[in-house]
C-alpha positions in Angstrom: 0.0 0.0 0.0 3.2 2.3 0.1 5.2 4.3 2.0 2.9 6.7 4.5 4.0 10.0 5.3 3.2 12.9 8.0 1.0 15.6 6.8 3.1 18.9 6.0 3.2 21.2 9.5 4.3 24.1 8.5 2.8 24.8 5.0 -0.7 26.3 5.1 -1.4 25.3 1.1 -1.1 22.6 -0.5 -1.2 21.4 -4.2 -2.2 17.9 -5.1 -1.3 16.7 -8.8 -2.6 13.2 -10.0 -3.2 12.0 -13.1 -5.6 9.2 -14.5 -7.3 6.7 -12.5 -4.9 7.2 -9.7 -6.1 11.0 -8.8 -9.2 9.1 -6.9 -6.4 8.4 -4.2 -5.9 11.9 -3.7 -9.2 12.8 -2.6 -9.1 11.1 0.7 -5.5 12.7 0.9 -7.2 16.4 0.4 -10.0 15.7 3.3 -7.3 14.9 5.7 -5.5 18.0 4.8 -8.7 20.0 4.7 -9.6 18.8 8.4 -5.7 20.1 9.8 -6.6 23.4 7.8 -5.0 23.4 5.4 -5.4 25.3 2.1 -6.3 22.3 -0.8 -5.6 22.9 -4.5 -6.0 20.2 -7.3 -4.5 19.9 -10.5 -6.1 16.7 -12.5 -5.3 15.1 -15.7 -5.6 12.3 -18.2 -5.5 11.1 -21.6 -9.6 12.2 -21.8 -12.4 12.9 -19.4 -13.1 9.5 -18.6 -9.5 8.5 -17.9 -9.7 10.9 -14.9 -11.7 9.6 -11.7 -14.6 11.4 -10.9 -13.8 15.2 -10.8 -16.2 16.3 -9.2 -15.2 15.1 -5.9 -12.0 17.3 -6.6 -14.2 19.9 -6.5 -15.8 19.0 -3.4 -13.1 18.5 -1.1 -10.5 21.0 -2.4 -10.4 24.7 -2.9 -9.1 25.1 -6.8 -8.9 22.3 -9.6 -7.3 22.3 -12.7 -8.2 19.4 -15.3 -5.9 18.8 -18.1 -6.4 16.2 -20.9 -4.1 15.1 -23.5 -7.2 15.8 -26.2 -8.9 18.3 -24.9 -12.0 16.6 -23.7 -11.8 18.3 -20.5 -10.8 21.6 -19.3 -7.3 22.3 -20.8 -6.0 20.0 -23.5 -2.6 19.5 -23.0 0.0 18.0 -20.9 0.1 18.2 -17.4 4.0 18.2 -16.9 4.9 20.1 -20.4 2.5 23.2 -20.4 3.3 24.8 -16.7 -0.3 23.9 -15.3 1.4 23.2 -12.2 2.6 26.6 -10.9 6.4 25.3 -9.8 9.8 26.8 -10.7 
């Protein structure tokens, strides 16, 4: 089941990035952050729409989400890791 971690103490927000199937994981992740109070941002992608797992529970449990699909079927087409979606430098 992997490797768990500690929630982050000292950070206030924090952004979640998932693609596929596997961004359904993150949703429990983001209510547990939520209940410490903390800040929740989402950034979601897949191939298509269907390929990511039920978006609208990101929308539910975190404060911003950003879907990305490779063609375009949802929110921006694109690449999640190629187009900057995820605001890091």
């Amino acid at each position: 089941m992997g490797r768990g971690f500690a929630p982050p103490k000292s950070k206030e927000h924090c952004l979640l990035v998932g693609q596929g199937h596997a961004t359904g994981q993150l949703y429990f992740l983001a209510e547990t952050l939520r209940a410490l109070g903390k800040r929740v941002d989402m950034v979601l992608s897949g191939q298509t729409h269907d390929a990511i797992y039920n978006p609208i529970e990101g929308k539910r449990v975190a404060k911003s989400v950003t879907l990305v699909t490779s063609d375009g079927t949802m929110g921006t087409k694109g690449e999640i890791v190629d187009s900057g979606h995820v605001g890091l430098s």
